[in-house]
C-alpha positions as CSV (number, residue, x, y, z in Angstrom):
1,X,-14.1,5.9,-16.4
2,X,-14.3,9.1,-14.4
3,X,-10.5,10.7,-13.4
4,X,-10.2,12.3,-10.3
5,X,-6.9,15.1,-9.5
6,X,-4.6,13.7,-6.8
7,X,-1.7,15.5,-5.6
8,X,1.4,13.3,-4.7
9,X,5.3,13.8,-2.9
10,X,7.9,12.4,-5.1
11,X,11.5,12.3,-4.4
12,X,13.8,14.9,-7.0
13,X,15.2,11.7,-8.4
14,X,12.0,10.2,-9.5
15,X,10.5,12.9,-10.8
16,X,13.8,13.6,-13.1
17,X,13.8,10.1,-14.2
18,X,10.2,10.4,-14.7
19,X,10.4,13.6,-16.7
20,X,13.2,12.0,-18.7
21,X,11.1,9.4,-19.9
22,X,8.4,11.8,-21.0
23,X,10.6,14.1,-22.9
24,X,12.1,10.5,-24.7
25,X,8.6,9.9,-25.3
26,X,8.0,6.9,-23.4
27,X,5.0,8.6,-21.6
28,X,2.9,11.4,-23.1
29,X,3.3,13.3,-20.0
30,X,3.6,12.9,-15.8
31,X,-0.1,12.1,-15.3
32,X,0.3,9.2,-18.0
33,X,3.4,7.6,-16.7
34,X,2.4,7.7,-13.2
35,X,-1.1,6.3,-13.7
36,X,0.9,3.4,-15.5
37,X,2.6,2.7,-12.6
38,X,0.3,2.2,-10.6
39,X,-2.1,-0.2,-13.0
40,X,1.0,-2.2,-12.9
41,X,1.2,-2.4,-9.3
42,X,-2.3,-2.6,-8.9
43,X,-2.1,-5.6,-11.7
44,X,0.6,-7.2,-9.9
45,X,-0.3,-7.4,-6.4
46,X,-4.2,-9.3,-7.4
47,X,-1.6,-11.6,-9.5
48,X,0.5,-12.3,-6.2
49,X,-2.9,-12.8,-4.3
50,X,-4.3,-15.3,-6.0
51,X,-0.6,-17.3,-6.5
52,X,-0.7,-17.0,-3.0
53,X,-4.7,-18.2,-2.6
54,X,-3.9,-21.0,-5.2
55,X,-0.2,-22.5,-3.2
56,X,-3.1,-22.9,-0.6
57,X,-5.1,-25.4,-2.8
58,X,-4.3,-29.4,-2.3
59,X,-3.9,-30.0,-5.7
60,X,-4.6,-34.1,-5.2
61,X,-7.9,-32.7,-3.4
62,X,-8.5,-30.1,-6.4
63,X,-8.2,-32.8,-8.7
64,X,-10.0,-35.1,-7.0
65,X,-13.2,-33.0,-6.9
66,X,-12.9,-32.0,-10.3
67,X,-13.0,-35.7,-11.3
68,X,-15.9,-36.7,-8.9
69,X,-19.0,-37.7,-10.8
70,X,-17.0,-37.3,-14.3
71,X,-17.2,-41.3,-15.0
72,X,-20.6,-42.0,-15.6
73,X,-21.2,-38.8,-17.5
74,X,-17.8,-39.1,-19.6
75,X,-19.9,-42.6,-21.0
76,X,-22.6,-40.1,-22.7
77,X,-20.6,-37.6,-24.1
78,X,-20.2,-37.6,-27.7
79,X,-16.4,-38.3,-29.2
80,X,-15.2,-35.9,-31.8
């Protein structure tokens, strides 16, 4: 995938603590850690969409249309 520069503010005390964890090793350098970051974030807030898209979901409704037309073609499938 193509990278494009970006130039970013940080607060002192996050970029020590970031720098700390690259010198430990953690990250391989600045760009590395803070590109992590913000996969995870990124990651997290699609995986907090769709909890929140999915609490909207009737479940009795879900399950109920799931279910609909299963009985007659349940009759012709073959058992293992």
């Amino acid at each position: 995938m193509p990278r494009a520069k970006v130039a970013i503010t940080i607060d002192a005390e996050m970029l020590e603590r970031l720098d700390t964890l690259v010198g430990e090793a953690v990250f391989p350098n600045r760009s590395a850690a803070i590109q992590a970051a913000v996969r995870e974030k990124l990651e997290r807030l699609d995986r907090d969409r769709l909890a929140r898209e999915c609490a909207k979901l009737d479940a009795a409704f879900e399950k109920n249309l799931a279910e609909e037309g299963m009985g007659e073609e349940l009759a012709e499938w073959p058992e293992y």
